[in-house]
C-alpha positions in Angstrom: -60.5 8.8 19.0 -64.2 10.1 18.4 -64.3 11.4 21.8 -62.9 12.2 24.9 -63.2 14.0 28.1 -62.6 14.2 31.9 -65.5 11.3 32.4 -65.4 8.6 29.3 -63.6 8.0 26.2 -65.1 6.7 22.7 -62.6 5.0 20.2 -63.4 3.5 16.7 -61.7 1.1 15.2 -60.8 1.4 12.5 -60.2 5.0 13.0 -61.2 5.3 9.0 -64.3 3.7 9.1 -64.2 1.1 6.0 -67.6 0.4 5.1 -68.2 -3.2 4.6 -65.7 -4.4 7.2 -66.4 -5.1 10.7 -65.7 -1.5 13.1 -65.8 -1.6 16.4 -66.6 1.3 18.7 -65.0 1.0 22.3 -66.4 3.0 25.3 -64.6 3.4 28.6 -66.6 5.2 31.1 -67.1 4.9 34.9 -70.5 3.8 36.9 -72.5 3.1 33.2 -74.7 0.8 33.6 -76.6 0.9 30.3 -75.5 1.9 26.5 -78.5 2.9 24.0 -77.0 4.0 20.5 -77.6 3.5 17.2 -76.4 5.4 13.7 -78.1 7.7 11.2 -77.0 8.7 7.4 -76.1 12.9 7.3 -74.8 12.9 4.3 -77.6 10.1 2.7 -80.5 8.9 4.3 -79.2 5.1 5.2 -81.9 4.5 8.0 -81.1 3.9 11.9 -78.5 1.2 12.7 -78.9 0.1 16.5 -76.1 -0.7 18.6 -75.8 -3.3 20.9 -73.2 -2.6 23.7 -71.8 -5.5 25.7 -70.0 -4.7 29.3 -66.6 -6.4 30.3 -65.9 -3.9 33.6 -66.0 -0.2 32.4 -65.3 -1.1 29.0 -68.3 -1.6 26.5 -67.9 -2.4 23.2 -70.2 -2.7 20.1 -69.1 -3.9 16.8 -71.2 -3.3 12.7 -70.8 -2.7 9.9 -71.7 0.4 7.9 -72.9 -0.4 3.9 -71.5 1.1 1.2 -73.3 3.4 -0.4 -72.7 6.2 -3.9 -70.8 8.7 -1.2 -67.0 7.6 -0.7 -67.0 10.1 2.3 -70.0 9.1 4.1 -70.9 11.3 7.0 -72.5 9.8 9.8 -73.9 10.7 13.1 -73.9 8.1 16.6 -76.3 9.0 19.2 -75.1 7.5 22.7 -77.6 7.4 25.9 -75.6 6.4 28.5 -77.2 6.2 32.0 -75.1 6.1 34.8 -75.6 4.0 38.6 -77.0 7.2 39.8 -79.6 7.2 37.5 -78.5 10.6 35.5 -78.7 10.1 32.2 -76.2 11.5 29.2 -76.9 11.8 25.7 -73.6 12.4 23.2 -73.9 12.9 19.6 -70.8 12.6 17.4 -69.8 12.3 13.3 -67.9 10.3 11.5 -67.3 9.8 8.0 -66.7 6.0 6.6 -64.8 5.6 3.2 -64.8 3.0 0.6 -61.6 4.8 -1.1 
Protein backbone atom coordinates (compact mmCIF):
# COMPACT_ATOMS: atom_id res chain seq x y z
CA UNK A 1 0.00 0.00 0.00
CA UNK A 2 1.72 3.41 -1.13
CA UNK A 3 -1.04 5.29 0.44
CA UNK A 4 -3.92 5.68 2.33
CA UNK A 5 -6.26 7.91 4.09
CA UNK A 6 -9.85 8.81 5.09
CA UNK A 7 -10.63 9.80 1.17
CA UNK A 8 -8.65 7.37 -1.36
CA UNK A 9 -6.35 4.55 -1.28
CA UNK A 10 -3.17 3.87 -3.79
CA UNK A 11 -1.85 0.20 -4.09
CA UNK A 12 1.01 -1.14 -6.23
CA UNK A 13 1.34 -4.18 -7.40
CA UNK A 14 3.77 -5.69 -7.11
CA UNK A 15 4.31 -4.19 -3.82
CA UNK A 16 8.26 -4.63 -4.72
CA UNK A 17 8.29 -2.89 -7.71
CA UNK A 18 10.40 -5.35 -10.23
CA UNK A 19 11.70 -3.33 -12.85
CA UNK A 20 11.13 -4.82 -16.20
CA UNK A 21 7.81 -6.48 -15.36
CA UNK A 22 4.44 -5.08 -15.78
CA UNK A 23 3.28 -3.01 -12.13
CA UNK A 24 0.15 -1.89 -11.76
CA UNK A 25 -0.89 1.03 -9.56
CA UNK A 26 -4.60 0.84 -8.31
CA UNK A 27 -6.55 3.94 -7.05
CA UNK A 28 -9.76 3.87 -5.19
CA UNK A 29 -11.13 7.20 -4.52
CA UNK A 30 -14.65 8.74 -4.45
CA UNK A 31 -16.21 11.59 -6.97
CA UNK A 32 -12.60 11.56 -9.25
CA UNK A 33 -13.21 12.28 -12.34
CA UNK A 34 -9.76 12.74 -13.81
CA UNK A 35 -6.10 11.07 -13.00
CA UNK A 36 -2.89 13.05 -14.26
CA UNK A 37 0.33 11.25 -13.12
CA UNK A 38 3.46 10.38 -14.32
CA UNK A 39 7.02 9.13 -12.58
CA UNK A 40 10.39 10.78 -12.13
CA UNK A 41 14.04 9.11 -11.25
CA UNK A 42 15.32 10.50 -7.38
CA UNK A 43 17.78 8.45 -7.13
CA UNK A 44 18.92 8.70 -11.21
CA UNK A 45 17.63 10.98 -13.59
CA UNK A 46 15.39 8.29 -15.78
CA UNK A 47 13.17 11.14 -17.38
CA UNK A 48 9.15 11.53 -16.80
CA UNK A 49 7.02 8.37 -17.34
CA UNK A 50 3.24 9.43 -17.88
CA UNK A 51 0.47 7.55 -16.60
CA UNK A 52 -2.55 6.77 -18.21
CA UNK A 53 -5.45 5.99 -15.74
CA UNK A 54 -8.51 4.12 -16.95
CA UNK A 55 -11.91 4.28 -14.70
CA UNK A 56 -14.12 1.13 -14.00
CA UNK A 57 -16.46 2.93 -11.03
CA UNK A 58 -14.18 4.53 -8.32
CA UNK A 59 -11.41 2.32 -9.20
CA UNK A 60 -8.63 3.60 -11.69
CA UNK A 61 -5.96 1.71 -12.60
CA UNK A 62 -2.72 2.29 -14.65
CA UNK A 63 -0.25 -0.31 -15.49
CA UNK A 64 4.13 0.31 -16.74
CA UNK A 65 6.80 -0.72 -16.52
CA UNK A 66 9.85 0.92 -14.88
CA UNK A 67 13.52 0.13 -16.79
CA UNK A 68 16.25 -1.22 -15.19
CA UNK A 69 18.87 0.85 -14.57
CA UNK A 70 22.82 0.55 -12.52
CA UNK A 71 20.71 1.27 -9.02
CA UNK A 72 19.21 -2.15 -7.65
CA UNK A 73 17.18 0.14 -5.19
CA UNK A 74 15.84 2.58 -7.46
CA UNK A 75 14.04 5.47 -5.75
CA UNK A 76 11.24 6.88 -7.41
CA UNK A 77 8.75 9.59 -6.95
CA UNK A 78 4.70 9.44 -8.57
CA UNK A 79 3.01 12.75 -8.85
CA UNK A 80 -0.97 12.23 -8.86
CA UNK A 81 -3.42 15.29 -9.82
CA UNK A 82 -6.52 14.05 -9.16
CA UNK A 83 -9.55 16.41 -9.68
CA UNK A 84 -12.63 15.72 -8.15
CA UNK A 85 -16.68 16.33 -9.56
CA UNK A 86 -16.53 19.48 -7.59
CA UNK A 87 -13.84 20.77 -9.39
CA UNK A 88 -11.16 20.85 -6.31
CA UNK A 89 -8.21 19.67 -7.39
CA UNK A 90 -5.50 17.33 -5.29
CA UNK A 91 -1.99 16.87 -5.96
CA UNK A 92 -0.19 13.72 -3.98
CA UNK A 93 3.39 12.99 -4.23
CA UNK A 94 4.74 9.57 -3.05
CA UNK A 95 8.28 7.17 -3.34
CA UNK A 96 8.87 4.06 -4.13
CA UNK A 97 11.84 2.11 -4.74
CA UNK A 98 11.85 -0.64 -7.65
CA UNK A 99 14.52 -3.62 -7.44
CA UNK A 100 16.09 -5.71 -9.87
CA UNK A 101 17.57 -8.00 -6.85
Amino acid sequence: MLLKDAELQLQLTPGNAPVETPLQLQLTANNVVAVNANLTGVSMYMGQIPLRFSQQGELWQAEFLLGACSDPDMLWQLELELIFADGEKRTLKQQFQSSWR
